[in-house]
N, C-alpha and C positions, 0 to 999 in steps of 0.2 A: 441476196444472202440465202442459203443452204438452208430449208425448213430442219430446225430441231435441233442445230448445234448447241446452240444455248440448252438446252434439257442435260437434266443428269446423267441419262443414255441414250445417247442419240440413234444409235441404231435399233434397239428395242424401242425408240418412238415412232421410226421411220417404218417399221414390220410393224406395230400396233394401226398406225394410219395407211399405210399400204394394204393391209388385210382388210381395214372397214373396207374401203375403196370399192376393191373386188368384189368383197359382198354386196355392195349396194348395187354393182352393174351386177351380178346372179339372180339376186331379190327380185330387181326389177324386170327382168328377162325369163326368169325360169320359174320362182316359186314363190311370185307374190311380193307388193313392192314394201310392206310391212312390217318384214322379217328385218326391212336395211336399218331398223331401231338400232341394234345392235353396233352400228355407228357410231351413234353417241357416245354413249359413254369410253368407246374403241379411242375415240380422240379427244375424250376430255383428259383419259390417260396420257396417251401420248404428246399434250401441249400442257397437260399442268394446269390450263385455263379454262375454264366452262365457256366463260364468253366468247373466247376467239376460235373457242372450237367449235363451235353451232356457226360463227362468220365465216370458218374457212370451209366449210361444209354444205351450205347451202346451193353455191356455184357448181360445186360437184354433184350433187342431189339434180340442182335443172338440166346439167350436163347428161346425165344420165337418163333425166325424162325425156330428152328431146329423141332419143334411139328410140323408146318405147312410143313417144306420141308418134314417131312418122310413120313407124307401124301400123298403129290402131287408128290412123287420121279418118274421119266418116265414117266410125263405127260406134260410136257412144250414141247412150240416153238422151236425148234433150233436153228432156222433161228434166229429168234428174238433174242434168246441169244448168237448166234456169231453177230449181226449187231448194239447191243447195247455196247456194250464193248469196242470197241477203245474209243468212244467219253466218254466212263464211265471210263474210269481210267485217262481220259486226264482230267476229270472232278474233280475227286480224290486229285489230282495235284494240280489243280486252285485251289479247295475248302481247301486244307487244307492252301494253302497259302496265302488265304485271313482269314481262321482262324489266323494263324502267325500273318497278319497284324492289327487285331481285337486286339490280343494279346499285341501288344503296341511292334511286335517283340523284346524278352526279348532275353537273351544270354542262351540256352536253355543246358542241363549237356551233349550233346552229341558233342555241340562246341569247338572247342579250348577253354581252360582255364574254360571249362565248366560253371556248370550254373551260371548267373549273378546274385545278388544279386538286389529284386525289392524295389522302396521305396514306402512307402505307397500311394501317388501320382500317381503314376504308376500302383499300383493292384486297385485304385477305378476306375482309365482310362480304367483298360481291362475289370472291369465286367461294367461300364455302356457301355464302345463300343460292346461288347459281347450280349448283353441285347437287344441293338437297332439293332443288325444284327439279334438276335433271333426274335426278334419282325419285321420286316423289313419282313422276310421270314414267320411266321404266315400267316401277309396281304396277302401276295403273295398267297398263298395257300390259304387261302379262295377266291380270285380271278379265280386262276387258277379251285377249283372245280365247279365255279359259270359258269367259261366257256366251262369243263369237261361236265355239264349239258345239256347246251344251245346249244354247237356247236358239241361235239364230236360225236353223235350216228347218224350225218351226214356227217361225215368226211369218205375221204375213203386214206387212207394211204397203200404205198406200204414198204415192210418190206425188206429194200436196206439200206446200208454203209452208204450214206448220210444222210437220214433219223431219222437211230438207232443210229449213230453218235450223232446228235442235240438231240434228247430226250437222251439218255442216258447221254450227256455230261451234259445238265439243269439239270436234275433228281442229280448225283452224284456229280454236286458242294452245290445242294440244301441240299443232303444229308450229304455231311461233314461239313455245316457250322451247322445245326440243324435239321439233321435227317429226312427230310422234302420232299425226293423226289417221293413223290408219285405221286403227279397229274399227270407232262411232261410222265411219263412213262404209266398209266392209260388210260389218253388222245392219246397215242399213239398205246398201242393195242386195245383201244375200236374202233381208226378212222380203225382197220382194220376187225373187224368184226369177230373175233376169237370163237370158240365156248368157252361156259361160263368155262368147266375145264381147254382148251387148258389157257384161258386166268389168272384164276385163279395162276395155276399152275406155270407159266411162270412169272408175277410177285412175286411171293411167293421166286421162287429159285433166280430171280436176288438180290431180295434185300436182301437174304439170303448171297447170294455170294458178295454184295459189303457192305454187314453190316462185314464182314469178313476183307476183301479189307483195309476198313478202321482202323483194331485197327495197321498197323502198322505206318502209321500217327499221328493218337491217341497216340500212343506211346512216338512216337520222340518228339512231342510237349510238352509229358508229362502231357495230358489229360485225362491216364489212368496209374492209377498208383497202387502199391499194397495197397494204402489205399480207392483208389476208388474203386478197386476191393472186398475187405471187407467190405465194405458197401453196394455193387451190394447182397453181400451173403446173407445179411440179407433180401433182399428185394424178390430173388429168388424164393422162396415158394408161394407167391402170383402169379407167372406165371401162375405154370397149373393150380390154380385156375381161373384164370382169362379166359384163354384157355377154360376149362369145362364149365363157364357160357357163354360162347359166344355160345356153340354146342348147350345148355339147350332153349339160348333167340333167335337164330337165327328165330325160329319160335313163339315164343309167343310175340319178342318186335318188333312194329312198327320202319323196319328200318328209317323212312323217317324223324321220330318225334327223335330216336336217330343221326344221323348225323344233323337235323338241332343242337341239343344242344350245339354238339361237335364245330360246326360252329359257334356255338354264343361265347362260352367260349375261345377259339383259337382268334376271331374277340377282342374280349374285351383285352385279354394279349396280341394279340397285338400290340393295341393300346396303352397299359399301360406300355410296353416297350420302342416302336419309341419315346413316347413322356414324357417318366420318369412321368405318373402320379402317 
């Protein structure tokens, strides 16, 4: 089936998810893989559904990390990526079970007596709770890059268990609830003054490796399924485009005048989430 017929406009669903797309291969490629927030909420617009738009998104997200990790392959931290990982899969954890509880926790097909049957009452409860956790986590992240600016390239952070812990844990619940965890991680090798590939590199493979992490979560929740999967397909080809023009614009487009955009449109959804405008 054709992603988006069923929508009230199908083609203004198809241009709303066809532009996150692009941006996410730009973000990742040219100016930062953090900016691709602006995703979300890009497709929760155009499916109507919080849930199945973070399931048809995620495929496309690793799709995307895999250009960037063959790039950067044996150029990351070590350090950094053994001291972020405990508190990132403890984060995995949290975040998908407060996904569960967004969810309206339903009786999911992998439970005893398997899946529960929802009533309509209950699927408008998951997508507006789902909605205002997406939107919740937006704000946040315009916050968090607003303090990424301000405070982090004065910050001096040592890259220890305790530390990688707290930023991987924030980053990987932020990430399973809306794909969102860029800044706590960002903010955490900038406070350490990495050089620009070491740091490049080393964000690129984590979220490579916990965009991974996550589809078996995604799974069990049943946030990814073979129909979301089929509709990732369609969108696929827009990757390495999108990829290619990030290489093309890195140097012809003002990053500073791109990321404010990305910040104003993220600000705006979500507002228009937390508070059902």
């Amino acid at each position: 089936m054709i992603p988006f017929m069923d929508q009230p406009s199908p083609v203004l669903s198809w241009m709303l998810a066809g532009a996150a797309v692009v941006i996410i291969g730009i973000a990742k490629s040219g100016f930062g893989s953090g900016v691709a927030i602006v995703a979300i909420p890009m497709f929760v617009l155009a499916y109507g559904d919080a849930s199945h738009a973070v399931g048809v998104l995620l495929p496309l997200l690793i799709a995307a990390d895999i250009f960037s990790f063959l790039h950067h392959r044996g150029k990351w931290d070590r350090q950094n990526m053994r001291v972020l990982w405990p508190g990132s899969l403890a984060g995995v954890v949290l975040g998908s079970a407060l996904v569960y509880w967004l969810m309206g926790m339903p009786r999911l097909w992998w439970m005893p007596g398997g899946a529960g049957a929802a009533d309509s009452s209950r699927v408008a409860a998951t997508k507006a709770h789902l909605q205002v956790g997406i939107g919740a986590v937006c704000l946040l992240y315009v916050v968090g890059d607003f303090v990424k600016a301000r405070f982090a390239p004065a910050w001096r952070v040592r890259a220890n268990y305790a530390t990688g812990s707290f930023a991987g844990g924030i980053a990987a619940v932020l990430s399973t609830l809306a794909h969102a965890g860029g800044p706590p991680v960002t903010i955490y090798l900038l406070g350490q003054q990495l050089a620009k590939e070491a740091f490049v590199a080393t964000a690129v493979v984590y979220f490579f490796m916990l965009n991974v992490v996550k589809l078996l979560p995604y799974a069990a929740l049943g946030l990814i399924d073979t129909a979301t999967l089929w509709q990732g397909l369609w969108l696929l080809p827009l990757v390495p485009v999108g990829t290619r023009l990030g290489v093309l614009l890195m140097h012809r487009m003002n990053e500073r005048a791109f990321r404010t955009a990305i910040l104003v449109i993220v600000l705006l959804s979500g507002l228009k989430f937390v508070f059902q405008m």
